[in-house]
N, C-alpha and C positions, 0 to 999 in steps of 0.2 A: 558027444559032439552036438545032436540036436539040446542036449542044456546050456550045453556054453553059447550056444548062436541063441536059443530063446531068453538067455539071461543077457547077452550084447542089447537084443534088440529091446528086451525094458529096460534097462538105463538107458539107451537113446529118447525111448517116450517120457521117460519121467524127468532129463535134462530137457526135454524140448517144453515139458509140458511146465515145470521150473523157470524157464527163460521165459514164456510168456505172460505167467504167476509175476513175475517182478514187474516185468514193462504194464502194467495193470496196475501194481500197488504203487510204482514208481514215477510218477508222471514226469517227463522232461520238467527242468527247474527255468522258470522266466523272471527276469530279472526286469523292474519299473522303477524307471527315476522315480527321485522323490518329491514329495505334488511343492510348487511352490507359493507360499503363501505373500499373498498381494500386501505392498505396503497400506497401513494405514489408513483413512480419507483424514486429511486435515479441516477440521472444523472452526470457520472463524466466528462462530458465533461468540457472542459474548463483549464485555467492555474491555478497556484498553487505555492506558495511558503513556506518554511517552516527551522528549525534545526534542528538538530540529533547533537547528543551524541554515541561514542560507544568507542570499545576496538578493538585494532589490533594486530596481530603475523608477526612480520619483519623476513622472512628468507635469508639469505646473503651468497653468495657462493663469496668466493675471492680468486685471480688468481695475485700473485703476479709475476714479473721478471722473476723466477726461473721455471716456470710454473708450481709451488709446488700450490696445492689445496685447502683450508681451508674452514668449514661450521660456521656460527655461527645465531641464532636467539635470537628475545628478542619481550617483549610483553609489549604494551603502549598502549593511549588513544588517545581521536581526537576529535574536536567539530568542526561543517559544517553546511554550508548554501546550500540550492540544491532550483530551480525554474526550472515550465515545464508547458509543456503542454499534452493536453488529446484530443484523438480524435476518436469515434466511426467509427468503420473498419467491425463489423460485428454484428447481434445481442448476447447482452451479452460481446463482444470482444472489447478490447479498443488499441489502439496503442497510444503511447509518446514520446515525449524526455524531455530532461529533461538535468541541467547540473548542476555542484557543484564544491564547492572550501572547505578545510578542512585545518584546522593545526594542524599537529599529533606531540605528543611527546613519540618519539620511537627511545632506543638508542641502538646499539649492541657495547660489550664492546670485543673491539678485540686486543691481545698483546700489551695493554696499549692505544688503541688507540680507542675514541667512533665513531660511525659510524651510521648516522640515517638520518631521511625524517623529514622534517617541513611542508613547503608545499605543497598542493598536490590539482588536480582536477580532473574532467574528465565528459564527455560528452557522455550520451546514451542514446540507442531506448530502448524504453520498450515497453513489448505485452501482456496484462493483460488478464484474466476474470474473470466476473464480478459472484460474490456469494451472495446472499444475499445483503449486506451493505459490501460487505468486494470484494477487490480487486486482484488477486492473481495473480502476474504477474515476468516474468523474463525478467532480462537487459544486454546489452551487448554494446559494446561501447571502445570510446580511453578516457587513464588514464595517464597522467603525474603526475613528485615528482621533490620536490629541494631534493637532497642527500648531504649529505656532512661528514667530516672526519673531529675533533679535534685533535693537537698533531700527526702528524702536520696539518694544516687548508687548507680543501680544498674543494670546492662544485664544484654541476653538477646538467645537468638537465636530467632526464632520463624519457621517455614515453614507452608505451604498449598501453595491452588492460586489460579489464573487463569483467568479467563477474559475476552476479549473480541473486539472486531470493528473493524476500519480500510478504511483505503481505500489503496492506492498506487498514484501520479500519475506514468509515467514523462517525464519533460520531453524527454527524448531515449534513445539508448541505453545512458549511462553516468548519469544523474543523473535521483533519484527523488522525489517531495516526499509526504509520508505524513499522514496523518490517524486518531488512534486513543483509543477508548474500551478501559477496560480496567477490570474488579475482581478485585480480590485480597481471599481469605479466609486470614486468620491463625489459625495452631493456638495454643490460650492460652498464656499465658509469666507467671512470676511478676517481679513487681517490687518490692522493697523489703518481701515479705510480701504483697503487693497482687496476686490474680491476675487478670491484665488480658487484655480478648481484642479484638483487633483487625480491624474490615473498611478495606477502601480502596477508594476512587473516581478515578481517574486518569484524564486527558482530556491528549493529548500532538501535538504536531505536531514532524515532522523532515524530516530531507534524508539520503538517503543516495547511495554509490558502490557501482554493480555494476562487476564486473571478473570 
């Protein structure tokens, strides 16, 4: 009898002392989501070329011989080529230039006579920042135009400046979709004896390629 109770009571020590052997080797099992990794930084450094599409408002102040005064405006379209460059100036802050060429067809219809802009360019800084994927910046800059007058036939070259503000949406790392306001102020040009002075209102959307 006392070996069966001193043989009970070591298997109890040696289960007790087993049960506590494991919870020691065995540590509860913890379970950690998995780390999430941060998209990307989208970097717009670099050049870029691309077209736009848009709509313009010609406003014409003409200043005939007589120093008799006259307004006339008219509202057309325009397709353009623009190519630039990007360059980080601050965190978030990007600076550029950038230049373009456009052929607009915009005529104002003045006492039988049409009067409008074909060619046109112009050359600016821009100073963005940076949102998200999206670019927010405004530009300023010089802006020339061929002008001329049908009935009777006459051209000129007339410059100024620009100014305006866009938005650019990069859709990925090569391909950008643009949104922009834009005025241009014309230095006076004579036409056919007519000295004519020109503002613009330009509202454009494009697509360009960084590389």
């Amino acid at each position: 009898m006392k070996k069966f109770i001193t043989m009970a009571m070591a298997i109890s020590v040696l289960s007790f002392s087993s049960g506590h052997t494991a919870d020691l080797i065995d540590p509860p099992l913890i379970l950690t989501p998995p780390a999430e990794n941060a998209p990307p930084k989208l970097d717009w450094d670099g050049g870029y070329a691309g077209v736009n599409i848009g709509f313009n408002n010609l406003q014409g102040l003409f200043t005939d011989s007589c120093s008799c005064e006259d307004a006339a405006e008219a509202t057309g379209r325009q397709v353009g080529l623009f190519v630039g460059r990007n360059w980080q100036i601050a965190d978030r802050t990007w600076m550029g230039i950038e230049g373009d060429i456009s052929h607009k067809w915009t005529e104002i219809h003045y006492f039988g006579s049409r009067v409008g802009t074909d060619l046109a360019g112009s050359v600016r800084l821009r100073v963005g920042e940076e949102v998200g994927n999206a670019l927010i910046y405004a530009a300023f800059g010089w802006t020339g135009a061929n002008v001329y007058v049908q009935n009777p036939d006459d051209t000129a070259f007339t410059q100024g400046w620009t100014l305006g503000a866009g938005i650019d949406w990069a859709l990925n790392d090569t391909t950008v979709l643009r949104a922009e306001y834009r005025f241009n102020n014309y230095s006076p040009a004579t036409l056919a004896g007519v000295d004519v002075d020109f503002d613009e209102d330009v509202i454009s959307i494009g697509i360009a390629h960084r590389f």
